[in-house]
TISE-871301 format. One record per residue (C-alpha): y, x, z. Coordinates in pm, whole numbers, plus 50000, padded with zeros to 5 digits. Example, Ala and Ser with C-alpha at 12.3 -4.5 7.8 and 13.67 -1.06 7.14 Angstrom:
# TISE-871301
495505123050780
498945136750714
***
This chain:
# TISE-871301
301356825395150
301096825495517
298906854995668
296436843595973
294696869096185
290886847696087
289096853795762
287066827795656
284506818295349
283586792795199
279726784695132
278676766594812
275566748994799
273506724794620
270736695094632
268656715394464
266066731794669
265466773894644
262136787294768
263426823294715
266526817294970
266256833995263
267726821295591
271176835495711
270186852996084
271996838096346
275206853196475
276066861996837
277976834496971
281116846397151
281046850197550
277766867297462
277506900897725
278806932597614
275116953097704
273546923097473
275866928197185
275866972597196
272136967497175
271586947496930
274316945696735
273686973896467
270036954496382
271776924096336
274616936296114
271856952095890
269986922395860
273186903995782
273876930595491
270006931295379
269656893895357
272326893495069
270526915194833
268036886094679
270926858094773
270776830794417
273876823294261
273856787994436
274806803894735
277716827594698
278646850494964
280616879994997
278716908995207
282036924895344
283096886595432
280376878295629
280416915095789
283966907395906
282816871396000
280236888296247
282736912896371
285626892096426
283126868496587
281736894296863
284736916896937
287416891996974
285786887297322
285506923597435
289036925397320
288726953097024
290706936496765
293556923596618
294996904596310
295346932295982
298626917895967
299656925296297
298336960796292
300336972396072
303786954296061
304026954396438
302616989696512
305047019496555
305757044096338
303647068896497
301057045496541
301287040696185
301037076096079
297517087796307
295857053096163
295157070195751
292547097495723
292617127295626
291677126795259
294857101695233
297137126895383
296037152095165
296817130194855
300287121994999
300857159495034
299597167294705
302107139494588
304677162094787
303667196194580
304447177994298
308047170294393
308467208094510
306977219294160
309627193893960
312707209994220
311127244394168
310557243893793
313487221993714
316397242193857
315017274393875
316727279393562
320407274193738
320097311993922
319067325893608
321357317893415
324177341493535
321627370493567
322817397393386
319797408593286
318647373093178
322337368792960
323397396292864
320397417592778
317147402492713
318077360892571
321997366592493
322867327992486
325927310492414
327357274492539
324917253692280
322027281792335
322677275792752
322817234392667
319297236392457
317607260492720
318697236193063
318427203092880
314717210892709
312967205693018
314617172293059
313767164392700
309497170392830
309927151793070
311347122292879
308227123292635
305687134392875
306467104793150
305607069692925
302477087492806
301417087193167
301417052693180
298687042692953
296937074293029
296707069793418
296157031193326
293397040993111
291587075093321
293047068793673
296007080993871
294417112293992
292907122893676
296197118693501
297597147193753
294897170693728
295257175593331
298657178493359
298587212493557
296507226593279
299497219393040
302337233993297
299707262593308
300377269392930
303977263792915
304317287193236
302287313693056
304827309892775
307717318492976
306897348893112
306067357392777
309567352592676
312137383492720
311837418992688
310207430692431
310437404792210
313697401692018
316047376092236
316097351391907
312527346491952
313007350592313
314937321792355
313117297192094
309477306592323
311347301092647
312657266092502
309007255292410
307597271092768
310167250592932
309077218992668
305757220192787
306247221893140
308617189393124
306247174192954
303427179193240
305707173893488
306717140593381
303217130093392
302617147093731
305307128493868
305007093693740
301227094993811
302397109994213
304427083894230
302197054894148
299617073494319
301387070294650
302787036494607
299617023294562
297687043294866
300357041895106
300317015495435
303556990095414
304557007295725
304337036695583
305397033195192
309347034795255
308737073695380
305737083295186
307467071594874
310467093194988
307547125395020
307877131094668
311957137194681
311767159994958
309267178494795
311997182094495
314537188594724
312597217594893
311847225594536
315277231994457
316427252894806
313267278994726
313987283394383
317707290094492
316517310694754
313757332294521
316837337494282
318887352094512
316467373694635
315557387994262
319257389794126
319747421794144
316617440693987
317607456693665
314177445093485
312787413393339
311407413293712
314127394393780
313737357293559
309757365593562
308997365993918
310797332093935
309197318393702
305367332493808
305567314494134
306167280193941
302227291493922
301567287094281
302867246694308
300547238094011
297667254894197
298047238494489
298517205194309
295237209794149
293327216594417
294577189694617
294237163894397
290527174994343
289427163694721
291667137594732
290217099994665
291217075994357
293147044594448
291007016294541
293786993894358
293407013193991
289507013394096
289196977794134
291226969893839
288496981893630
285736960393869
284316991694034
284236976194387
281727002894520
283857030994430
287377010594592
285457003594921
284657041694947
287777052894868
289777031295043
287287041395352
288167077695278
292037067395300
291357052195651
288967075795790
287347047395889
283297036995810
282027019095494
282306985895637
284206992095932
286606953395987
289856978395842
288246980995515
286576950795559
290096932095500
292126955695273
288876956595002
288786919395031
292846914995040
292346935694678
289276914094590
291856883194592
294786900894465
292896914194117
290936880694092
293086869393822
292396875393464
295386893893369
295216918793651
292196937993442
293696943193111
296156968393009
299456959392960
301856970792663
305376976292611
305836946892455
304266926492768
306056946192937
309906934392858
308966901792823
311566874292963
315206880993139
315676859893483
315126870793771
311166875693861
310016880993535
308186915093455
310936922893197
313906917293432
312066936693710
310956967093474
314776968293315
315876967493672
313456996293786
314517014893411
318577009593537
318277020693886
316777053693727
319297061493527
321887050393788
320357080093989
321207106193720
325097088093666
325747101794025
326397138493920
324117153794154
322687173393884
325567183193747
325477208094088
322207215194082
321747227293713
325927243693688
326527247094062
326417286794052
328207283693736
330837263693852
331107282394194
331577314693950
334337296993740
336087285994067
336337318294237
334207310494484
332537340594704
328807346294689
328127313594427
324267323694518
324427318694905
327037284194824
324157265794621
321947279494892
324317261295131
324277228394897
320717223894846
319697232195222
322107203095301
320237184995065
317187190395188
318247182195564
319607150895403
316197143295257
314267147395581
316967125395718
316207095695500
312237095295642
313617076095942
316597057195772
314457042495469
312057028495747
314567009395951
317637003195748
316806985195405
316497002395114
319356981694926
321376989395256
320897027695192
321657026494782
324667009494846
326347030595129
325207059394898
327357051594613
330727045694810
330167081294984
329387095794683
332777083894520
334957091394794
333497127394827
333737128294439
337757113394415
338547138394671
337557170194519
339037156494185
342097155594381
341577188894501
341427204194165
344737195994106
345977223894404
345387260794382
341427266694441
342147297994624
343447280294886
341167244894913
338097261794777
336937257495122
337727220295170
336387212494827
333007229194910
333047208095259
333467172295050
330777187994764
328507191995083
329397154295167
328277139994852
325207157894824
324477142695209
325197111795079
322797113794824
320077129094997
319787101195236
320387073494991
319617075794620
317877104994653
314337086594768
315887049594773
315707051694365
312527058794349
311087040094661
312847004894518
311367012894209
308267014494324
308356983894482
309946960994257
307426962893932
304196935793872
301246951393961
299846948193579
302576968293510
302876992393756
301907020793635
303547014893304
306457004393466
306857036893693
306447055593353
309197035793183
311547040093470
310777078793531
311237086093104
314537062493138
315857092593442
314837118193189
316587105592899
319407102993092
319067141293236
318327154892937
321907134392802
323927146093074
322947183393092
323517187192689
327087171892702
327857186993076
328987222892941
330627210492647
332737189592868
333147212793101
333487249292926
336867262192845
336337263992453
335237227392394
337097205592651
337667224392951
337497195993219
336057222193493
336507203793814
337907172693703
334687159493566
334427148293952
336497119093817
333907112693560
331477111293863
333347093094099
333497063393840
330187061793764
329137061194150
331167026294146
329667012893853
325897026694056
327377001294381
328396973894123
324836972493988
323006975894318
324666951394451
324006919694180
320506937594040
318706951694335
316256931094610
315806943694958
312236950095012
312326960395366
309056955195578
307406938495295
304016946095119
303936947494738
302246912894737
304896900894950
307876917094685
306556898094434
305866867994579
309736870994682
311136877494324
309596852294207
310516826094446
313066799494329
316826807394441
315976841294534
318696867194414
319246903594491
322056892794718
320166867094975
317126886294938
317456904495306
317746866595471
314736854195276
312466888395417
314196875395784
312646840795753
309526847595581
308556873395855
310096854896154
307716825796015
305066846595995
305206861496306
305176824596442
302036818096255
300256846996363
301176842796736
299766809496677
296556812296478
295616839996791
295916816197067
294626786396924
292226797496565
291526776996311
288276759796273
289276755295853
286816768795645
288496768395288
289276797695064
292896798695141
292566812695489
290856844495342
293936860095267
294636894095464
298076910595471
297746945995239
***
């Protein structure tokens, strides 16, 4: 599909003559004088938009068409516009960030809170587990109680996430987030409940169901966030945005490390419950935010309510009703959710339907793989045991060395803003795995000397790997995901691919301190060999499973995966010649446009 910087429409008539047709007013014809145009321009426009209202069905026209027929038509001369296309893919980064309003920032930050609240709420649990007043006096735990009490979140998570599919499908992305905080408002209620007084039995069985419910509405939280910003978010734009929501984890993680350290030492239940009371704070925020933020115009036109798209996707812009921007996205989404399909629901049976590559089941496995991928590199294993395992290993102050580990990681994070928009994101996975195993081989080797001496050196190369991650698979998994599922299945898909990370969590963090603990098999440190293996087997699959989508929008990913003789592995050179032929065209089409009138040069770039 080649993308011109003219939109054009096509006028059906017939023989038959129509006494209640109006005439179309005439438009300005270009070279007309700039005083003529600012003084009459607004009448004209209006009578443009009023003479559509009685229009028959012989003669169908589209009212934001014709209003960005007139506009092109008078302010190509004065020099105020430029091809959609060429606004955005051409623009700067900065360029690209002051062009959204500010309703669609406040959704992409509210997409952010809900990464802090998964970091926050996730891994809070890692400082309080070697609080002695947490267990030793008030919950008492041993290795399968500690197993059950980390891994139940996961376990939420994994059965709140594909509910959020059909639900967001069904009620809308942002809906879908708001009743979710109402749930993680329960659960959180729960576990400040649990503890002192309540016998630690109990304690432990009401902190496992407060931790329960809070997976479960995180996992809808963050599949919803994460369709919610794929589907808002500029092409210029999507490779950071997308990588908002992992930042906001990682920051997640570094205050709950942070707020642990800071409550340690308090001989009370003061110390787990103020933890867990701020968890109250990120839901909060989330609900408020989502509350003035707008719908996507996608999900919104999906179900046919073009009113409500147009105004939301004007609120996203900051731009007016019918300014030209909107003018071409809601008409770019008129053409792209013409087809049947694109309004009904889609099950998990459509779904995982046919295996080469470009089919929907191929792309969804792929999107399901490269989850679970991201949970086979062991970062959690640090994350969730890290003060543990810095306790076991005799290193000083385990509190401040997390605190050291998950600042890096959020540095790392920030980091990956700029990478993710100018190195591809297959580029970044890739890169990512091999430093991740050579970090991981080299504290394995480590373990083998005495830790008093190379605890040190084996902190530096745990430091390394969690860099690595940070700026690769820490928002590359998620942002490639993203990209690569159908639209009908989108928000299923995301779903899918968020319960498939879960499953995998809640896998590892049950079997991680049986592995690891001295009465079961007492691995310790060498697990990093475990780690290091599975990082290769992450750069095996990226590299003969997963598409570069660099600089492409999400019409433009499919268009590629399902192009014949397109693999994962010459997918970078087909992006370089579809865009350098693009570019071509455009620089074309603006010197010399077409005079064609025919419904295929009314496609616009979204």
């Amino acid at each position: 599909m080649r993308r011109t910087n003219e939109v054009y429409i096509t006028i059906q008539t017939t023989n038959t003559p129509n006494t209640n047709m109006k005439e179309i007013p005439t438009l300005p014809q270009p070279g007309t004088s700039k005083e003529s145009l600012n003084g009459g321009q607004a009448d004209v426009k209006d009578s443009f938009r009023t003479s559509l209202v009685s229009r028959p069905p012989e003669l169908k026209l589209s009212t934001c068409s014709l209003t960005n027929q007139y506009e092109r038509s008078t302010a190509k001369d004065m020099g105020r516009i430029k091809s959609s296309s060429s606004r955005r893919s051409n623009s700067s980064l900065w360029k690209a960030c002051t062009q959204p309003g500010w309703r669609a920032w406040l959704g992409w930050g509210s997409c952010t809170v809900a990464g802090i609240s998964l970091g926050y709420n996730c891994f809070n649990i890692n400082g309080l587990l070697v609080m002695d007043q947490f267990k030793d006096v008030d919950f008492k735990y041993g290795s399968a109680e500690k197993a059950i009490i980390v891994s139940i979140f996961a376990l939420g998570v994994f059965v709140g996430a594909p509910w959020s599919g059909s639900y967001a499908d069904k009620y809308g992305r942002r809906k879908a987030i708001m009743s979710a905080c109402y749930v993680q408002f329960f659960g959180l209620v729960l576990q400040i409940i649990a503890g002192a007084p309540i016998k630690a039995k109990w304690s432990i069985a009401i902190l496992c169901f407060g931790r329960f419910l809070s997976g479960l509405s995180i996992g809808i939280t963050n599949s919803a966030a994460v369709t919610y910003l794929t589907e808002t978010s500029p092409p210029r734009l999507r490779p950071s945005l997308q990588g908002t929501n992992q930042i906001g984890l990682t920051i997640g993680i570094f205050l709950s490390t942070c707020v642990n350290y800071g409550t340690r030492s308090i001989k009370s239940s003061a110390a787990y419950r103020i933890p867990v009371s701020i968890q109250f704070l990120w839901a909060g925020m989330l609900l408020l935010g989502m509350v003035f933020s707008p719908e996507t115009p996608r999900w919104l036109m999906s179900k046919d309510m073009k009113d409500d798209a147009r105004a939301s996707q004007s609120q996203l812009l900051g731009k007016p009703l019918y300014s030209s921007e909107v003018n071409e996205d809601i008409l770019a989404l008129r053409n792209e959710y013409a087809e049947p399909d694109t309004h009904t629901s889609s099950s998990w049976k459509d779904c995982f339907r046919g295996g080469g590559y470009g089919s929907d089941g191929r792309r969804i496995l792929n999107a399901c793989m490269i989850q679970i991928c991201q949970q086979l590199t062991g970062i959690n294993f640090i994350f969730y045991f890290g003060t543990v395992f810095f306790e076991a290993t005799a290193m000083p102050v385990p509190y401040i060395m997390v605190i050291g580990i998950t600042a890096a990681n959020v540095l790392g994070t920030g980091g990956s803003f700029i990478t993710s928009a100018y190195i591809g994101k297959r580029i970044l996975l890739l890169a990512g795995a091999v430093g991740m195993a050579l970090s991981q081989f080299v504290v394995a080797v480590l373990n083998f000397t005495d830790p008093r001496k190379t605890k040190y050196v084996t902190y530096c190369f745990m430091i390394s790997f969690c860099i690595c991650y940070a700026t690769s698979w820490s928002p590359g998994a998620w942002a490639v995901t993203g990209d690569i599922l159908p639209r009908k299945h989108r928000a299923t898909g995301i779903a899918y691919a968020t319960s498939s990370n879960w499953l995998a969590n809640f896998l590892i963090t049950i079997l991680t301190p049986f592995i690891v603990d001295k009465q079961y098999l007492g691995l310790n440190g060498h697990i990093f060999w475990i780690w290091a293996g599975l990082n290769l087997f992450c750069f095996a699959y990226t590299w003969y499973e997963v598409y570069e989508t660099k600089g492409l929008s999400l019409d433009e990913v499919d268009q590629m995966v399902r192009a014949p003789n397109v693999t994962p592995r010459n997918s970078a050179a087909w992006i370089q010649r579809t865009l350098a032929t693009s570019k071509v065209d455009e620089e074309k089409s603006i010197e010399t446009p077409s005079t064609d009138i025919s419904p295929r040069n009314s496609q616009s770039r979204r």
